[in-house]
N, C-alpha and C positions, 0 to 999 in steps of 0.2 A: 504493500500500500504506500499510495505515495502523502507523505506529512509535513509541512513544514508547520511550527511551533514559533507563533507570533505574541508575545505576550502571553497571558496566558490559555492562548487559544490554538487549537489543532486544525490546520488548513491544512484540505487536501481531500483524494475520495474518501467519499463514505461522511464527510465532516458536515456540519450545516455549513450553509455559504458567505464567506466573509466577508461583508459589505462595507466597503468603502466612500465615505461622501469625500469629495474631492473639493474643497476652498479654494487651494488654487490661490491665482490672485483676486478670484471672485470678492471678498474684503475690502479691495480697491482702498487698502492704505488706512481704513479706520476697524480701530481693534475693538470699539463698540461691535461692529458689525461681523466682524472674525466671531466674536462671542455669540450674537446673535445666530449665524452659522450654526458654530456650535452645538447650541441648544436645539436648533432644529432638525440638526444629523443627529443629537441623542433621544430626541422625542419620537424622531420616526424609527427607532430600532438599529441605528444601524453600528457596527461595529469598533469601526475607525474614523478620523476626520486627518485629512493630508493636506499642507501646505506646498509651495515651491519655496526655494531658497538658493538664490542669485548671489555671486558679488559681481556687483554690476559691471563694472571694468573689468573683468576677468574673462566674462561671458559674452561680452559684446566688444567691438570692435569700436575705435574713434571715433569713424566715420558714420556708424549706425548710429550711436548715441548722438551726435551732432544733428540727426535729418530731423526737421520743423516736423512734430506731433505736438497739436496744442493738447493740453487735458488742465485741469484741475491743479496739477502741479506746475505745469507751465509750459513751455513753447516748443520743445524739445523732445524727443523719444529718450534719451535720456532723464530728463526733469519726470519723465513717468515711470522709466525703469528705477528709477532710484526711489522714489513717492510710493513706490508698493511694494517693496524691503519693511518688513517691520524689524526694529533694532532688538538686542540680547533682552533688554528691559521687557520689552513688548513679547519678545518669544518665551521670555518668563511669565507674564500673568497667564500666556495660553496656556505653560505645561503647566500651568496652579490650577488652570479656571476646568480645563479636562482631566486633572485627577480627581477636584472638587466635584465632577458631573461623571465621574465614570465611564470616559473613554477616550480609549489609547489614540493618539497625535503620531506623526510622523512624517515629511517630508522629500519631494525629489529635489537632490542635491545637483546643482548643472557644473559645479566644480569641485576642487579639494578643498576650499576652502571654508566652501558650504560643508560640504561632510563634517571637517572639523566643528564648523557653527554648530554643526544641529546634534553632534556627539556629545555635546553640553551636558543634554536632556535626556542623555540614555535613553534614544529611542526605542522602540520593540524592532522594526527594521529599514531597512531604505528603499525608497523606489527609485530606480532609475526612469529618467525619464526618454519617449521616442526618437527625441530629439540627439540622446546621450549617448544609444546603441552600441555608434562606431565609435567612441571614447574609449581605447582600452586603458589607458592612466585612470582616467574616472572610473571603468569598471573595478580596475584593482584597487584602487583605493577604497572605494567604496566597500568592496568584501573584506579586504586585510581589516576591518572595524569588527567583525567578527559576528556581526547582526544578518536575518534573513534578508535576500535579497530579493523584489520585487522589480522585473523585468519588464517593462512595456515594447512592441513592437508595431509600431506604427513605422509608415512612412518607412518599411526594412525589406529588404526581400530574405529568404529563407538561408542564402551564404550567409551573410550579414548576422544573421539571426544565432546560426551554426556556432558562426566563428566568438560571437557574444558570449555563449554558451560556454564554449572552451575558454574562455578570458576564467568566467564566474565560477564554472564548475557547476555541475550539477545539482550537488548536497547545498540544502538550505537555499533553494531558489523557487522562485515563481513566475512562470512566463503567462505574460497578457496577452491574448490577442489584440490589437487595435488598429481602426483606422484614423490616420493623423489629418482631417478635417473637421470642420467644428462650424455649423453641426453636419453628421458623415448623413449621404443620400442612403435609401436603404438598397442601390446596388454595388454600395460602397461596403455594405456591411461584411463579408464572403465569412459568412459564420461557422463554415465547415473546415475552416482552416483550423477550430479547436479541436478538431478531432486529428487533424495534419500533426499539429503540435503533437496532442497525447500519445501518437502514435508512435514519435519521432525521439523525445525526450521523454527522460526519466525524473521527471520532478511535477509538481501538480500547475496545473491551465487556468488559468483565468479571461477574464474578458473585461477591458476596459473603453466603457463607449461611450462615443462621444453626438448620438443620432438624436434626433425630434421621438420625441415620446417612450415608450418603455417597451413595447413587442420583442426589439432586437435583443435587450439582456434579458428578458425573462426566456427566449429561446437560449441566447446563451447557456443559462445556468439550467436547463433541460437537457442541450448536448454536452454535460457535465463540468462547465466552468464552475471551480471549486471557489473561486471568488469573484465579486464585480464592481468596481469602479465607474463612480458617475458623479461629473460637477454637480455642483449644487450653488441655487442661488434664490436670497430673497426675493427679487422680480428679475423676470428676464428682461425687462425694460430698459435693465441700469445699463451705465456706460459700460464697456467694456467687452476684449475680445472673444471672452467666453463663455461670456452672459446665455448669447442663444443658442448652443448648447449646453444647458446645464434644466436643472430643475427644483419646480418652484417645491413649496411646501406638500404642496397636495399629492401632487406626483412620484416626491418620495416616497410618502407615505404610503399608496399602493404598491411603488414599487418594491420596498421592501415587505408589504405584505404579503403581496405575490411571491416574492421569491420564498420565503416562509413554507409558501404551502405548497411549493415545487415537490416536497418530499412526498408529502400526501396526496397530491396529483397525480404521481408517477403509479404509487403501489409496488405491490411487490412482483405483477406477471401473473400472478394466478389467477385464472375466469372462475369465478365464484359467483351463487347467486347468492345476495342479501338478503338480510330479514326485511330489510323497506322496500324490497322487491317481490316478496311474495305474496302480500296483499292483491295487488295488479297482478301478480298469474292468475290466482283464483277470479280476477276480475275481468280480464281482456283475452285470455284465454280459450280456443273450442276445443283444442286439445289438446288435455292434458301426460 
C-alpha cells in the first residue's frame, strides 16, 4: 500500500482523501483575510490550508519586476510581487491562528530560501510547485528538509515528470496530476492520466485542479486521487490572478462533502439487494 504520513494523517490508498484549500496569494496581502480563508477551509472540512512563499528577487528577474502592473500596491509587477509576501511576523500569527483552529499550514516554496523561511514553522510537508518541476537545486533542497514531499505536474510532460521523480525519490512523495491554466477548460482536464501516474510510480496520486466548478475532482478522487487541491477564495470577484479559478464558500463546502461520500458511493462491488429495496419487489413486481 502506498502511504505517505502528513502530520498526523495517513495519505494514500485505502486513506480518506486529503483535502487541501489552497490560499495561495488569494489573501492579496491582508492577513485579516488569510484568516478569514482560514476559517472557511476549517468550516468546510477540509484538511490543510497552503500558502506560496517567494523571495521576490530570487524568483523573478529585473526586468519582470520592473514591467508597469498597477495594483493596490503600486505601478509595478514588482510593487505586487512584493505586497503579497506576508513577513516572519505575519507567517507567525498564521502558524498561531491554525494551530488555534486545528489545521495543518504549509507552503510551495519557489526557492531555497523560501524553504529555509517556511522550515521556521516545522511544516508537516512541502509542495513543490508546477512551475518548480524542472528545479533540480529546489527539488533537493527541498527533500534534504526531511518532510513529505508534494509534487504538482502541470504544465510537464511525462520525461520531465520521470526525471523529477528521480531528483525526489520515490519514498515520502506525492504526485498531483495538474493542469497549469487557471481556470483549466474541461478538455484541459485528461483525468486519466491519474491512472498513467499510479500505474507508473510507486508512491500515492493526487489531483490538483484548477477548472470552473467541482465534477473534474470529484471524478478525480473516484479514479483514486488519494488527495485534492483547490484555491479557494472569498469572492471570485476580487482582484487577482487566481481568483477565477478558485472557490467561493458554498462550493467548498459541497465539494468536500462530496468527496466524503466518495467512499460510500463506491461500495464494496457486491450486487446485493437491500432491505429498502424489498418493499418495491413485493410492490412492482409480477414475478416473483
Amino acid at each position: 500500500m502506498r502511504v505517505v504520513k502528513i502530520g498526523d494523517r495517513l495519505v494514500g490508498d485505502g486513506k480518506p482523501c486529503f483535502v487541501i484549500a489552497e490560499i495561495g496569494i488569494n489573501h492579496n496581502g491582508s492577513l485579516k483575510m488569510a484568516k478569514a480563508l482560514i476559517d472557511m477551509a476549517k468550516e468546510c472540512g477540509c484538511d490543510a490550508v497552503k500558502f506560496q512563499k517567494r523571495t521576490v528577487d530570487v524568483v523573478y528577474s529585473k526586468e519582470e519586476l520592473a514591467k508597469e502592473r498597477k495594483s493596490v500596491f503600486g505601478n509595478t509587477n514588482g510593487d505586487l510581487k512584493r505586497g503579497l509576501e506576508f513577513s516572519e511576523d505575519e507567517y507567525t500569527e498564521i502558524d498561531r491562528y491554525c494551530k488555534e483552529k486545528g489545521i495543518m499550514w504549509f507552503a510551495s516554496c519557489w526557492d531555497e530560501g523560501s524553504v529555509d523561511f517556511i522550515n521556521k514553522f516545522n511544516p508537516p510537508c512541502y509542495k513543490i510547485a508546477s512551475a518548480s518541476l524542472t528545479d533540480d537545486n529546489l527539488l533537493r533542497y527541498t527533500k534534504s528538509k526531511g518532510k513529505p514531499v508534494l509534487l504538482s505536474t502541470g504544465m510537464s510532460t511525462m520525461e520531465e515528470i520521470r526525471h523529477a521523480v528521480d531528483v525526489l525519490g520515490e519514498d515520502n512523495l506525492i504526485i498531483y496530476h495538474c493542469t497549469s491554466t487557471y481556470p483549466s477548460n474541461n478538455d484541459e482536464q485528461n483525468l486519466r492520466v491519474i491512472k498513467t501516474l499510479k500505474e507508473e510510480f510507486n508512491c500515492p496520486v493526487g489531483f490538483s485542479g484548477h477548472e470552473r466548478g467541482l465534477a473534474p475532482t470529484l471524478v478525480a478522487v473516484v479514479l483514486g486521487a488519494c488527495s485534492v487541491e483547490r484555491h479557494i477564495t472569498l469572492d471570485r470577484t476580487n482582484w487577482g490572478s487566481d481568483q477565477a479559478a478558485s472557490l467561493e464558500k458554498n462550493g467548498l463546502y459541497h465539494l468536500v462533502r462530496d468527496i466524503r461520500n466518495v467512499p460510500l458511493f463506491m461500495g464494496d462491488g457486491v450486487k446485493r439487494v437491500y432491505e429498502r429495496e424489498k418493499p418495491i419487489i413485493e410492490k412492482l413486481r409480477r414475478v416473483k
